[in-house]
C-alpha positions as CSV (number, residue, x, y, z in Angstrom):
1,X,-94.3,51.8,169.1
2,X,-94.6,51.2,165.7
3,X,-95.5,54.4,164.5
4,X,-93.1,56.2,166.5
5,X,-90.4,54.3,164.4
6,X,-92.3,55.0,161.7
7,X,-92.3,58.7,162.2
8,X,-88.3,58.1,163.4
9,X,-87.8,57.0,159.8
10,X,-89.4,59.0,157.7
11,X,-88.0,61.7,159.4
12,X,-84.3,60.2,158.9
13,X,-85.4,59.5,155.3
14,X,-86.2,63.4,155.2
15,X,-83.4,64.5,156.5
16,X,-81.1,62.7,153.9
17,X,-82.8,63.8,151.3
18,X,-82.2,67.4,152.5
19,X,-78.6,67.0,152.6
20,X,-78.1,65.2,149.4
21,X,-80.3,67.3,147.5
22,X,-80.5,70.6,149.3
23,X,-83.2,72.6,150.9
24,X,-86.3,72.8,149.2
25,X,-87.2,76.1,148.2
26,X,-83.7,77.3,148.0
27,X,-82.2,79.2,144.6
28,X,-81.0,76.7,142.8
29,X,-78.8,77.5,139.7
30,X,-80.7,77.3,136.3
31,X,-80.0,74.2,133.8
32,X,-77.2,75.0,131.2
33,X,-79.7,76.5,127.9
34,X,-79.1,74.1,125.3
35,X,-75.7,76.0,122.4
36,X,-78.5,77.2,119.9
37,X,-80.9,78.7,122.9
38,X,-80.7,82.6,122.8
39,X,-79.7,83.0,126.0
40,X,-77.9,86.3,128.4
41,X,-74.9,85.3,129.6
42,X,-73.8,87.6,132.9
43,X,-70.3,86.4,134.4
44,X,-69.7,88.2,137.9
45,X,-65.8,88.5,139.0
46,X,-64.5,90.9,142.0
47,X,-61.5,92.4,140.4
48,X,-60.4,93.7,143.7
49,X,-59.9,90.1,145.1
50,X,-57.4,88.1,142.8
51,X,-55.9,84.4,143.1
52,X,-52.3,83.6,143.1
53,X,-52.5,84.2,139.3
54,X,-53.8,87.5,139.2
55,X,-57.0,86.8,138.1
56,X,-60.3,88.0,139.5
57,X,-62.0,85.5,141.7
58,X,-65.4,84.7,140.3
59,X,-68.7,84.9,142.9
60,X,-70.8,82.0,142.6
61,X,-74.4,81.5,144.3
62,X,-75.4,85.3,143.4
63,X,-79.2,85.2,142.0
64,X,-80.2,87.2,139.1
65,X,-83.5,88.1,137.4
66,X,-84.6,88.9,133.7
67,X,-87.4,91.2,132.8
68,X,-88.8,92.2,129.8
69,X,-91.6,95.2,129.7
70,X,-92.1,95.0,133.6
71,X,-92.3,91.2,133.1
72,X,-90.2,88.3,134.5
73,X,-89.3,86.1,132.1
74,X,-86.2,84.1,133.4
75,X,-83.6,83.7,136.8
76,X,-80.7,82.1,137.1
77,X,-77.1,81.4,140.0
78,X,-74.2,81.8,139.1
79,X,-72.3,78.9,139.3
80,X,-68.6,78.1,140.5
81,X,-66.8,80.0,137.9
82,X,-69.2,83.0,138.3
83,X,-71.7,82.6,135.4
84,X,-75.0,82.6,135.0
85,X,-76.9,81.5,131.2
86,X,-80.4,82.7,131.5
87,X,-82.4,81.5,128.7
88,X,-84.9,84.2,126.7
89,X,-87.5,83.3,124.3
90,X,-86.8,86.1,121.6
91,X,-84.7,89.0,121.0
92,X,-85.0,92.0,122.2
93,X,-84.0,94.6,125.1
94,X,-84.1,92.8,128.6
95,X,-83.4,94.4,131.7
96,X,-80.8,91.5,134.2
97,X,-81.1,92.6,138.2
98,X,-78.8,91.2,140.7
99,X,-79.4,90.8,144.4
100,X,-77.4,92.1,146.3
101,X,-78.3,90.2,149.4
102,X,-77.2,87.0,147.7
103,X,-73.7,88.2,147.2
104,X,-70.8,87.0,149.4
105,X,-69.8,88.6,152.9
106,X,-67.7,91.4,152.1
107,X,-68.2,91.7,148.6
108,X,-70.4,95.1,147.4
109,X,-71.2,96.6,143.8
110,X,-69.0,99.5,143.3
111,X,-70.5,103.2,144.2
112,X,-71.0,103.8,140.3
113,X,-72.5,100.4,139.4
114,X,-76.3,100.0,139.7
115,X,-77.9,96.5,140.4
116,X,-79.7,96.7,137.0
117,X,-78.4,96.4,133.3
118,X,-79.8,97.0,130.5
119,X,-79.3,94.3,127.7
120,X,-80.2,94.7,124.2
121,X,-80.5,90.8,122.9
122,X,-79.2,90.9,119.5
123,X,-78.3,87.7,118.5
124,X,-78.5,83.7,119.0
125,X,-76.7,81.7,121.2
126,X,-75.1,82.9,124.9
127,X,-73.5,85.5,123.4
128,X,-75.9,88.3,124.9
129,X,-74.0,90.4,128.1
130,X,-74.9,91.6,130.9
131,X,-72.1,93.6,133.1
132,X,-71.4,94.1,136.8
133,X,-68.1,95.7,137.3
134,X,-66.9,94.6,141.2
135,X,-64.0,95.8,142.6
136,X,-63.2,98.8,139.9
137,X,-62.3,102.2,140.6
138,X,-64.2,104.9,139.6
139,X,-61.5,106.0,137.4
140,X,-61.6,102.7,135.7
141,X,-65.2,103.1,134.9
142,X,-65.1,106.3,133.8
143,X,-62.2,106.3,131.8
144,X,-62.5,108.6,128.7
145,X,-59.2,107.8,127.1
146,X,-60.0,104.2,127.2
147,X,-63.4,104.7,125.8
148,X,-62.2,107.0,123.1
149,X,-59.2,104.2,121.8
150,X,-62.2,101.3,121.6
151,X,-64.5,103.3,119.5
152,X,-61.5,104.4,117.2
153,X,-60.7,100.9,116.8
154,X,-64.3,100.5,116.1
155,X,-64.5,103.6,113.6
156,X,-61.2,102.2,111.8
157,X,-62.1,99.1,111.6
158,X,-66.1,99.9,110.1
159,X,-64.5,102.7,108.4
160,X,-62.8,100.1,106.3
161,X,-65.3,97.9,105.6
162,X,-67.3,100.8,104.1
163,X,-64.4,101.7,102.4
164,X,-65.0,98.5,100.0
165,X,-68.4,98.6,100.0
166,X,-67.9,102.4,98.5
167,X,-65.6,101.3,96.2
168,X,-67.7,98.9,94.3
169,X,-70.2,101.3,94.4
170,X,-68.3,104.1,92.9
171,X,-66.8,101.2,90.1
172,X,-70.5,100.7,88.8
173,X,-71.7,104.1,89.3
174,X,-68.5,105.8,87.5
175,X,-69.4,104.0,83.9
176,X,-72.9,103.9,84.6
177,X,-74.4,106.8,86.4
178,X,-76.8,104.5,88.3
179,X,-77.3,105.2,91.8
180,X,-78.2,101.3,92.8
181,X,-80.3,100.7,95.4
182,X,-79.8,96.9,94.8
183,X,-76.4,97.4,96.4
184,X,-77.3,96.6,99.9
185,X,-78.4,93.3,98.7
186,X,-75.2,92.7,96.6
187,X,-73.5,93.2,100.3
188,X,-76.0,90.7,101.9
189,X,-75.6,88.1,98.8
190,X,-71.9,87.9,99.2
191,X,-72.3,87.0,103.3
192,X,-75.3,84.7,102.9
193,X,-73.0,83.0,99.8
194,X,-69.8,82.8,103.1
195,X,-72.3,81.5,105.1
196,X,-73.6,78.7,103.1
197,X,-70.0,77.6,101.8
198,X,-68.5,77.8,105.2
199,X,-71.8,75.6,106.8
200,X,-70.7,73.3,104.2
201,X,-67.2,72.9,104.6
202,X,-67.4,73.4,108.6
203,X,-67.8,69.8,109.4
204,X,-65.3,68.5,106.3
205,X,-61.5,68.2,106.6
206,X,-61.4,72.0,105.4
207,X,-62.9,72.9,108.7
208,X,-59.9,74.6,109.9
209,X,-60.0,77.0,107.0
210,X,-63.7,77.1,105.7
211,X,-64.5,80.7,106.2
212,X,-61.3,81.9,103.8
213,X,-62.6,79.4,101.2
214,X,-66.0,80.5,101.8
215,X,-64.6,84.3,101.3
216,X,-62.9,83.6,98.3
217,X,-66.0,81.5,97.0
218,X,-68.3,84.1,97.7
219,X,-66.0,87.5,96.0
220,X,-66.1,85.3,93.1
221,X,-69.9,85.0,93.3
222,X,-70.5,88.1,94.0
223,X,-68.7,89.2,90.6
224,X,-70.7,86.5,88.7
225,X,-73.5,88.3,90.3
226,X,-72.7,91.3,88.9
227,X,-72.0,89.8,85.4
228,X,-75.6,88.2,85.5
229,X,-77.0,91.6,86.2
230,X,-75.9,93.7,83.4
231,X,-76.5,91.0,80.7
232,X,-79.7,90.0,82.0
233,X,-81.2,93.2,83.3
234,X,-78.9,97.0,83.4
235,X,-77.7,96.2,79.6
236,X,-80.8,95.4,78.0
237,X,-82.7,98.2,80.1
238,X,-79.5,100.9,79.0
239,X,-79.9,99.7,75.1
240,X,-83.4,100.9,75.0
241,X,-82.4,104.3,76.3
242,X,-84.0,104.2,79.5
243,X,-83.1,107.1,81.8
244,X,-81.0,107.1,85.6
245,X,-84.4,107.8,87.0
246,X,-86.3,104.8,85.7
247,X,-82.8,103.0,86.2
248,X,-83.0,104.0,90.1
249,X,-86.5,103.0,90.0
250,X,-85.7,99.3,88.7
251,X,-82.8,99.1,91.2
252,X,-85.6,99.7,94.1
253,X,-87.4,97.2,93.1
254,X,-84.6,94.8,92.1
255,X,-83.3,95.6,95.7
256,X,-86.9,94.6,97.4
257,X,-87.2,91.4,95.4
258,X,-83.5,90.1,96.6
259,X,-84.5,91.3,100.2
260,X,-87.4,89.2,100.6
261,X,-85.7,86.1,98.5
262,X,-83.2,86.0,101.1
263,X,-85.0,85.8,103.7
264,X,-87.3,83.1,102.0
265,X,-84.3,80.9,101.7
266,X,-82.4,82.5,104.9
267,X,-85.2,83.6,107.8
268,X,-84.9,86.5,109.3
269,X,-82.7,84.9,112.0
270,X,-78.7,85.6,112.7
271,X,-76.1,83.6,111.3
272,X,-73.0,83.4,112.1
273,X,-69.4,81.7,110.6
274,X,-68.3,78.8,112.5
275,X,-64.9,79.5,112.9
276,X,-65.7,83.2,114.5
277,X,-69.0,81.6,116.6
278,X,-67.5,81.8,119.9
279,X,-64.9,84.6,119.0
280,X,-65.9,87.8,121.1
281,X,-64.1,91.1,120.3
282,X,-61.1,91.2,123.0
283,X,-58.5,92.8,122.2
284,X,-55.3,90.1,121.0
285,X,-53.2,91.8,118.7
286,X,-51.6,95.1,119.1
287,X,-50.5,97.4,116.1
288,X,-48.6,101.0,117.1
289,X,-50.6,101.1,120.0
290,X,-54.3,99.9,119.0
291,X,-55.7,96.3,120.3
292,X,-57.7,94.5,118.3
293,X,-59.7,91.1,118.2
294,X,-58.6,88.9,115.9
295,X,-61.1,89.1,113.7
296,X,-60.8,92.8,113.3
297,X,-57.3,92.4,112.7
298,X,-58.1,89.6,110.0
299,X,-60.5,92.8,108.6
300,X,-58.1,95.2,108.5
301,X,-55.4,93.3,106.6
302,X,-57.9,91.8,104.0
303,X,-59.5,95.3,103.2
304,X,-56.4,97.4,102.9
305,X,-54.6,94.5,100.8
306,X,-57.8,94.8,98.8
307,X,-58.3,98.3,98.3
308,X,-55.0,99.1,97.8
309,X,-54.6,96.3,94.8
310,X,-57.6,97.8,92.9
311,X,-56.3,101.3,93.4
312,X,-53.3,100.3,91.4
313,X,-55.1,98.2,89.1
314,X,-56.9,101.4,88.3
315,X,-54.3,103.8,88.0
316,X,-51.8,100.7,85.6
317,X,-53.7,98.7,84.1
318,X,-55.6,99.0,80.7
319,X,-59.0,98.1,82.1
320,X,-58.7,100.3,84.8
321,X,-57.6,103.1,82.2
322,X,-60.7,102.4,80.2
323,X,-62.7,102.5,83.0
324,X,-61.8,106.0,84.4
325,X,-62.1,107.0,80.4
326,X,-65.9,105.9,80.7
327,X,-66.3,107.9,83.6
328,X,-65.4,110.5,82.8
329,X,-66.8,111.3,79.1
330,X,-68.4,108.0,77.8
331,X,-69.4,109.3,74.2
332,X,-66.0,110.6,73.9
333,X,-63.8,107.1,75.2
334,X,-66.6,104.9,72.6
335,X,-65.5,107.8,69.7
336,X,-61.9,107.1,70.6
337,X,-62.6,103.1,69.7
338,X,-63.3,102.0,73.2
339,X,-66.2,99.3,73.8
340,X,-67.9,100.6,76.6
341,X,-70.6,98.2,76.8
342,X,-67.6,95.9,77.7
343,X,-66.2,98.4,79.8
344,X,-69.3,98.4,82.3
345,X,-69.4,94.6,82.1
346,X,-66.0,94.6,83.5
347,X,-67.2,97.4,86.0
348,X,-69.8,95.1,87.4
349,X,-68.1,92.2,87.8
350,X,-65.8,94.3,89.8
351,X,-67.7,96.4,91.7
352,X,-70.1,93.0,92.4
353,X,-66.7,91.1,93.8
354,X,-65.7,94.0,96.1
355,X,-69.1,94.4,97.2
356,X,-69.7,90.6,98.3
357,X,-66.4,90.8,99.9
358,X,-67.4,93.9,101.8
359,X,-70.7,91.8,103.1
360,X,-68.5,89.0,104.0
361,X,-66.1,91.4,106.4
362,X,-69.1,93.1,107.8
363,X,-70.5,89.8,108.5
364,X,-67.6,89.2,110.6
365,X,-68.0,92.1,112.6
366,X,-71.7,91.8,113.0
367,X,-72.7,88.2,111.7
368,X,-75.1,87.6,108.8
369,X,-78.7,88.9,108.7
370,X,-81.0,89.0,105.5
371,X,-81.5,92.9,106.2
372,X,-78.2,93.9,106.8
373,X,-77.4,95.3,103.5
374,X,-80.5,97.3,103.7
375,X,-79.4,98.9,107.3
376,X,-76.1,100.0,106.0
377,X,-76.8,101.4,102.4
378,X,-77.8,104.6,103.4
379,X,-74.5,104.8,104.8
380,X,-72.8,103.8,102.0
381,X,-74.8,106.4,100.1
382,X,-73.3,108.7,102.7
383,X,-69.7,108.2,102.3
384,X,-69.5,108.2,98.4
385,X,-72.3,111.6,98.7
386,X,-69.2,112.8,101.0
387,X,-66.3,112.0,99.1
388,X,-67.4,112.8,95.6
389,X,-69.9,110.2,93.2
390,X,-68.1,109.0,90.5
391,X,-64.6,109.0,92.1
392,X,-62.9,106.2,93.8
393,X,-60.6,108.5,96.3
394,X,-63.4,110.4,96.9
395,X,-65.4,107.2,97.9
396,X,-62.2,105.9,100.1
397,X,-62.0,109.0,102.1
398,X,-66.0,109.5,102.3
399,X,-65.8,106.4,103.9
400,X,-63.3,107.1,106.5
401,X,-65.2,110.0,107.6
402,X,-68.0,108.1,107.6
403,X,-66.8,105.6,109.6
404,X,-65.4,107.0,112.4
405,X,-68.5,109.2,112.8
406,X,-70.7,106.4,113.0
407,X,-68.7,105.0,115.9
408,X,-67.7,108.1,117.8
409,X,-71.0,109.6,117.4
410,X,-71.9,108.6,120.6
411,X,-69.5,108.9,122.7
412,X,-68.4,112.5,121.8
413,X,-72.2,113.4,121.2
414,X,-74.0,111.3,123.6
415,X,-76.1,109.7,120.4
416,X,-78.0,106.9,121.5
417,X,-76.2,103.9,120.1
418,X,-79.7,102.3,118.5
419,X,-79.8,105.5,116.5
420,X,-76.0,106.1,115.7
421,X,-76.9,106.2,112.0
422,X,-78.4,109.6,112.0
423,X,-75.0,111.0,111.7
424,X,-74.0,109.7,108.7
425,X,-77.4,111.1,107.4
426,X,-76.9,114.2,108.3
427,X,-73.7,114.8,106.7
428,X,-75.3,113.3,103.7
429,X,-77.9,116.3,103.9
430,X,-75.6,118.9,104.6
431,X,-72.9,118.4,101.9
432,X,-75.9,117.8,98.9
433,X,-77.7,121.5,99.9
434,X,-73.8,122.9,100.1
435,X,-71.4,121.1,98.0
436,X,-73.7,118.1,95.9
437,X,-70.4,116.9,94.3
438,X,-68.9,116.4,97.4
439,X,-65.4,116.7,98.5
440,X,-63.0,115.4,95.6
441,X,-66.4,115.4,93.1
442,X,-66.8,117.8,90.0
443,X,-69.5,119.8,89.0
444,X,-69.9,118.1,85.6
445,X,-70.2,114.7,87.0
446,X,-73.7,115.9,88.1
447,X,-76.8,115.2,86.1
């Protein structure tokens, strides 16, 4: 009698167990990855089904899988609101499947949607993707129009960026003739110097506007920056007569040394500003027709407002006058009683200010790494080989070109997006075997 209310019991015990804390063996939603985890974030909503608000309804209880290379490496539930955080160890491309068995009565991926996505893991933190459009039309998917507007905004937007990256390139390489491979790292220095500031002042009462400070505080380091390099190291090197080639030379290795300082003092990991940490890039502003994130808008203003004060301080002011003098013939603007050691001084504080500023706006696009000046140069090399060395229009609309071929590339000529690049490049080759002073360059600028 005894063990047969012994059995009753455990049983009973069992049985309340189940209920309170579910069935063993069934999916249970993964733990919430801890902010700083590197993590792929997947949010499920059936857009054909919407609440009394008109918003998709998410799907919850939906299992999902991670692979890398073949190999599992992570699962996850989406929870009430429809979303899933499945932790990764590093970064890298993953591949997310969904099974389609776990999702609700009546709900099906669309004819066009496979039950796979391919995610390339680029940063830390949740802010990895993985889409599953539910409840879209096929003319929704494939919607040309649409996907021609968002890489416009995309071209505009990098297009810009470059814009005043080539600018400070073209302001040292108009007095100087050097083609500075350091520059790359003069974009990075000017982000890691915004990053530092605004980690400083993120947690003070400046919080609310620590990335503009930081900004300002890292333009003016950048032009310091350039200061410190032509006292210390271009002006010394140029007194002894040194050619461009040995010049070019230095710059490589100048550019090498920086690299691998910053990421002494940086890692190799990606940073990001505080205030623009959980910002993704949906559109909230519309302007005659574009949308744009707020942080591209913020981009847009600050580099035009930018570009467009330096193009008149050019074309007015004495400085700028002296400058385009020692472009364009510097034995004849020293003969005619200008200083031009002075001149180029001024040219690389300037160019060293626009060219941290650049690295800070690309950092807001893309966040900080300690290799991203050296992943872009090449472009920037493109757009001023396109628009003319030496000039600063020719740089502005080099870059624009530039720009909006690097983000419509694929799209319009199905180029990979890992390898969108190699257009830039090639325009770079073409125009130096048919027209090496590019578009608004002259032949004497050459040599």
């Amino acid at each position: 009698m005894r063990k047969r209310l012994y059995r009753v019991l455990v049983a009973l015990i069992g049985a309340l167990m189940v209920l309170l804390v579910g069935t063993p063996g069934a999916a249970q939603a993964t733990e919430t990855p801890p902010p700083d985890a590197t993590a792929i974030q997947v949010t499920l909503q059936d857009k054909a089904n919407k609440d009394a608000q008109g918003n998709p309804k998410p799907i919850p209880d939906v299992t999902l899988e991670v692979t890398k290379d073949g190999e599992k490496v992570g699962e996850g539930v989406t929870d009430a609101k429809g979303v899933a955080i499945i932790e990764v160890e590093e970064l890298g491309e993953y591949v997310v499947s969904l099974d389609e068995d776990t999702l609700p009565s009546g709900t099906a991926l669309d004819e066009n949607t496979k039950d796979e996505a391919t995610v390339q893991v680029r940063f830390q933190g949740p802010n990895n993707r993985a889409i599953f459009p539910i409840g879209v039309t096929a003319g929704d998917q494939a919607n040309f129009g649409k996907d021609l507007a968002t890489n416009l905004r995309g071209g505009l937007v990098f297009a810009l960026i470059l814009a005043v990256a080539a600018l400070g390139f073209a302001l040292i390489f108009g007095p100087t003739g050097l083609s500075n491979f350091a520059h790359g790292e003069m974009l990075t220095f000017g982000a890691v110097i915004a990053w530092t500031f605004d980690s400083l002042l993120d947690s003070g009462a400046l919080a609310g506007v620590a990335v503009i400070i930081a900004a300002i505080m890292a333009t003016m380091a950048g032009g310091l920056g350039g200061y410190v390099q032509d006292k210390v190291l271009w002006g010394p090197v140029r007194r002894r007569g040194a050619g461009l080639i040995a010049m070019m030379i230095i710059s490589i290795g100048l550019a090498i040394f920086l690299r691998y300082i910053f990421q002494y003092f940086y890692t190799s990991s990606t940073l990001q500003y505080s205030q623009y940490s959980n910002q993704g890039r949906e559109a909230h502003w519309y302007y005659l027709g574009f949308a744009m994130a707020d942080r591209e808008a913020v981009i847009v203003v600050v580099a035009l407002v930018v570009i467009v004060g330096v193009c008149l301080w050019l074309a007015k002011s004495r400085m700028g006058k002296a400058m385009r003098a020692v472009s364009d013939n510097p034995a004849l603007a020293a003969s005619s009683g200008l200083r031009v050691d002075s001149v180029i001084t001024s040219a690389w504080v300037l160019g060293g200010a626009m060219t941290a500023l650049a690295g800070v706006l690309y950092a807001l696009q893309n966040q900080v790494n300690s290799f991203m000046g050296m992943k872009i140069l090449l472009v920037i090399f493109a757009a001023v080989t396109l628009g003319g060395l030496g000039t600063i229009w020719g740089a502005l609309l080099g870059a624009l070109v530039i720009g909006l071929i690097n983000e419509l590339g694929p799209l319009l000529f199905n180029i990979p997006p890992s390898i969108k690049e190699v257009g830039p490049l090639v325009i770079m080759i073409v125009i130096l075997l048919v027209r090496p002073q590019g578009i608004l360059g002259r032949k004497d600028r050459l040599g």
